[in-house]
N, C-alpha and C positions, 0 to 999 in steps of 0.2 A: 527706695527699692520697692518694685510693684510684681506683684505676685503674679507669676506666668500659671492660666488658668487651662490646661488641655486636654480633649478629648483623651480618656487612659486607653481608648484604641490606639491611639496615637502609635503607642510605644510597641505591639503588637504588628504592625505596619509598618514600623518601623525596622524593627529588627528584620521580619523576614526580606527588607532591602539590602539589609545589612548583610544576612547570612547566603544570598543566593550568589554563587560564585557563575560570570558570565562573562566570554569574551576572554579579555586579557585579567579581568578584575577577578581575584582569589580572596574569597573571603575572609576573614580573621581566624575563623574556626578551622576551617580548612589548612590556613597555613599554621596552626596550632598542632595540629594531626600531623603533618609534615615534618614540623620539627622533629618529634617523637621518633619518627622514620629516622632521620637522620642523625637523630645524636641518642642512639640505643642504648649509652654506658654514661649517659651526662646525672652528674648528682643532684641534678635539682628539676628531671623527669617530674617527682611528684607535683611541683607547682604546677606544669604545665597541663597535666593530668584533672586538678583542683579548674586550671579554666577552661577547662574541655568541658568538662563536668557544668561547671555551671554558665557554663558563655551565657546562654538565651537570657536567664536571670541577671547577669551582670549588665546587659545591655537592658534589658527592660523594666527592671524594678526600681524602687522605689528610693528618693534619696534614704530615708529614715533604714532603709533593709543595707542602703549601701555602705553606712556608718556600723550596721552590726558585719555585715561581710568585713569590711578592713580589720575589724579588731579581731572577727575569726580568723583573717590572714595572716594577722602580728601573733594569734596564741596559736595556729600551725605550725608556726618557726619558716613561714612561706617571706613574708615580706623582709627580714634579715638577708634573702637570698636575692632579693630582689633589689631593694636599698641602703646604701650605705649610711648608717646614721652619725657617722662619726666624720665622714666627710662630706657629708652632705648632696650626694647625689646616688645617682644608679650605680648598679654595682654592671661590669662586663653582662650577665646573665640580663641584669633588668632591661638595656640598653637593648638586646635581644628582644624580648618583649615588647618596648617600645617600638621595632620597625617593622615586628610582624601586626598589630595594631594598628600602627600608621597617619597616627590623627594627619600629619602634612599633608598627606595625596587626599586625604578623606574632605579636610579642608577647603581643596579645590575644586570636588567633583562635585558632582550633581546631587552625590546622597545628601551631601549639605544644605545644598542650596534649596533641596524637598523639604529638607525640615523647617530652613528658613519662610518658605510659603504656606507650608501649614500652622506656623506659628502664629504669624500675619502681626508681627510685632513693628513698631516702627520707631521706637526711641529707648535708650541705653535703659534696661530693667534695674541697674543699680543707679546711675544718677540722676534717670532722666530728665539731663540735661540736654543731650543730642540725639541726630536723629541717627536711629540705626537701620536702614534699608536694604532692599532689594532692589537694585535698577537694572533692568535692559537699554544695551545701549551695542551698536554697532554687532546687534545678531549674538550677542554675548549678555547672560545674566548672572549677574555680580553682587557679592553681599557688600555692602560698603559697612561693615561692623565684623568685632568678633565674636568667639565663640569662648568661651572663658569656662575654667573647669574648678566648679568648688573645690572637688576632690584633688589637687594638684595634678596633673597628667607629669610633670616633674619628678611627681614621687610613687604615684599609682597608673602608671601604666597603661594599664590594664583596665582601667575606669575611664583612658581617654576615650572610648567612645559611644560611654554609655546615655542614654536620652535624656536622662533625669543630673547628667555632670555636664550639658550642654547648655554654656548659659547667653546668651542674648545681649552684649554690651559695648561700649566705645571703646576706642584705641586705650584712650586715658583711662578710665575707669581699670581696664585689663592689666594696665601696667602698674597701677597703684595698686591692685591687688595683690598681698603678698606671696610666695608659694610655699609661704609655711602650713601648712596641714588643720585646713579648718572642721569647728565640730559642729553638730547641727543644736550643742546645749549650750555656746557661744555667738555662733553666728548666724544671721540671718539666711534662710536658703531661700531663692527666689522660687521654687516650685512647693515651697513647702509653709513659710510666713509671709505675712503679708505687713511691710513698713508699715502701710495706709492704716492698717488694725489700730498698731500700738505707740505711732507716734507721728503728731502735727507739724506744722511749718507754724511758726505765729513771732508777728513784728512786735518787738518791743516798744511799748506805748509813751514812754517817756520820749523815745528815740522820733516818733512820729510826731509829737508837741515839737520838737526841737527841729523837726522839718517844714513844720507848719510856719515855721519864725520866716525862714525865705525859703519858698519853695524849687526857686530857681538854682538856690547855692548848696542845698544841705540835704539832697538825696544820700551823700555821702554817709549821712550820721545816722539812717533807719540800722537798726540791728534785726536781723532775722537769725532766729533759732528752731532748730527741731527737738522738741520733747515729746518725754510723753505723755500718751493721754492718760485723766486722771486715773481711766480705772487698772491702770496697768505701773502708775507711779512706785508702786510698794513689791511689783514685782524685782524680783534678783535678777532672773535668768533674762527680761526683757530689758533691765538697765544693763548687763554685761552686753546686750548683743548690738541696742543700739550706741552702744560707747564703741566697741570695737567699727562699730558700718562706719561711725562717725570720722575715726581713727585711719581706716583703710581706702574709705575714699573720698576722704579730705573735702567731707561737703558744705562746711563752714568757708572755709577759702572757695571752693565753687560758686555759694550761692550768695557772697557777696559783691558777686560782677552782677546779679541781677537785682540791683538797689534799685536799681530806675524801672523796675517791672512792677517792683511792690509801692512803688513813690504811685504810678498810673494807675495801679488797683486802688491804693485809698483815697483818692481824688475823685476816683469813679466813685466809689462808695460815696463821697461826700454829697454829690449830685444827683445820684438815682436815687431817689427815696421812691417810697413805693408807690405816688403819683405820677413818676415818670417813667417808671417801671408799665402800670397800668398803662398810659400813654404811647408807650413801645409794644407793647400785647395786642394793644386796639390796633394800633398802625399794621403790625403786620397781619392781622385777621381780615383788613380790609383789605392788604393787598393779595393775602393769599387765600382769600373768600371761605375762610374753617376756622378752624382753632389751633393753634400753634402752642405744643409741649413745652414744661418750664426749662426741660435742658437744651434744648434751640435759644431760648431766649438768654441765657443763663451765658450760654459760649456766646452771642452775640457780645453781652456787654462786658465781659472778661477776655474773650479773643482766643479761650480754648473751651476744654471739653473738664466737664464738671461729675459725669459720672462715673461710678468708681470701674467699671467696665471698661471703661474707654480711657483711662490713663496712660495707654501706653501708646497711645493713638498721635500724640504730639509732647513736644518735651517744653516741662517745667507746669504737665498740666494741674501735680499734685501738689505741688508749691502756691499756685494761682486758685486752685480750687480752695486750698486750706485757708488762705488770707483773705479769699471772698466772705470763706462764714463770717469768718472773724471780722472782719471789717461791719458784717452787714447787707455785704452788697447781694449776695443770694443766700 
């Protein structure tokens, strides 16, 4: 999981997209007020009052504020009204809630697809393993990825469509996500930690001797694991979170389809030693008449992008990056 890094105007711009009612499009707030209008003797008035009151905040702040808003909601006696805990879904009122919000139609329109360009994200922020784009194609622009909501929109509503519950990810990834109700002291939030901080990708070095024996037959046997780094090993709250990322989306079984990615990394490492490293610097200085940066040369001989900025720029680049140190190879 790679930490979505954005401007905090963002969300400021964001919202006033959100809150201008134009055309046939009525904003959330608006049809907020409206209900009020129309159910003058409904007994659970106050909730909708509570997102009257805070709309602009609910949409624009902070995951960390959005964790103390819910737990305000549960000691209001607001979210009993709203979901049913005992059966597990919305109750009639929450259900309401959910269609004056809207995430579906939100999903399809254009406010999405603005976030999706300012985001400028191109591969799934939990597994990146695939790629999650924006394509034009026949006069039509298309997110080919989802939109995934820490805060369950299942069970908060009312947080489908906040900026900071708007997550960036693949079909699979969204669906291996539980909609059990996650916290920001268990799980990793992508706007808020960052995987790349507190825990590596690294091959198991007995497993790579045992590849060595035939190279051609025994990519099978490399073991790749994510731990963490040392200085975060003695932490609680960073082993509960990367146990659960590990847990929900199933990135053991994922990233053992890419044996043969980390078989070509250590082979590489075995051959670039740092004379033909040198030998590849000269080469392209002569052909591109300057001096050429170590992250140009760096994605040349690994085949992606090695700086922690640009992680999110191609998938499996934090995987690829982390078995280069280790290996050697950069």
């Amino acid at each position: 999981m790679i930490k979505i890094k954005i401007d905090p105007n963002l969300a400021k711009d964001y919202f006033k997209l959100l809150n201008s009612s134009k055309g046939k499009y009525i904003s959330p707030k608006k049809k907020l007020e409206n209900w009020l209008v129309d159910n003058a003797h409904h007994p659970s008035r106050g909730v909708i009052k509570y997102l009257i009151k805070n709309f602009k905040a609910l949409i624009e702040e902070s995951p960390q504020k959005h964790q103390k808003r819910i737990d305000e909601f549960v000691k209001l006696g607001h979210h009993q009204k709203v979901y049913d805990q005992k059966a597990n879904k919305l109750t009639k009122f929450g259900n309401e809630i959910k269609d004056i919000f809207n995430y579906k139609a939100f999903r399809k329109s254009k406010k999405a697809l603005w976030i999706s360009q300012q985001l400028n994200i191109k591969t799934c922020v939990y597994c990146n393993t695939q790629y999650a784009l924006t394509v034009r194609n026949n006069k039509q622009t298309k997110m080919l990825f989802h939109l995934d909501h820490f805060f369950p929109k299942s069970v908060y509503p009312w947080l489908s469509l906040s900026l900071y519950n708007l997550i960036p990810c693949c079909a699979s990834c969204n669906m291996s996500k539980s909609d059990n109700p996650y916290r920001l002291t268990e799980n990793i939030h992508p706007y808020v930690d960052c995987l790349d901080d507190i825990a590596k990708y690294e091959a198991d070095a007995n497993s790579l001797s045992q590849f060595l024996l035939d190279i051609n037959k025994c990519e099978h046997k490399i073991k790749l694991k994510l731990r963490l780094r040392n200085a975060y090993v003695s932490d609680r709250i960073s082993q509960l979170k990367l146990t659960n990322y590990n847990n929900d989306f199933k990135t053991e079984t994922q990233y053992k389809q890419f044996n043969d990615i980390v078989a070509e990394t250590y082979l590489k490492a075995l051959y670039h030693n740092k004379y033909r490293r040198k030998e590849l610097i000269q080469f392209f200085e002569k052909q591109n008449k300057g001096t050429v940066n170590d992250e140009l040369i760096n994605r040349f001989i690994i085949g992606n992008y090695t700086d922690e900025k640009d992680l999110l720029k191609r998938p499996l680049a934090k995987m690829m990056r982390d078995i280069s140190k280790d290996f050697g190879l950069i």
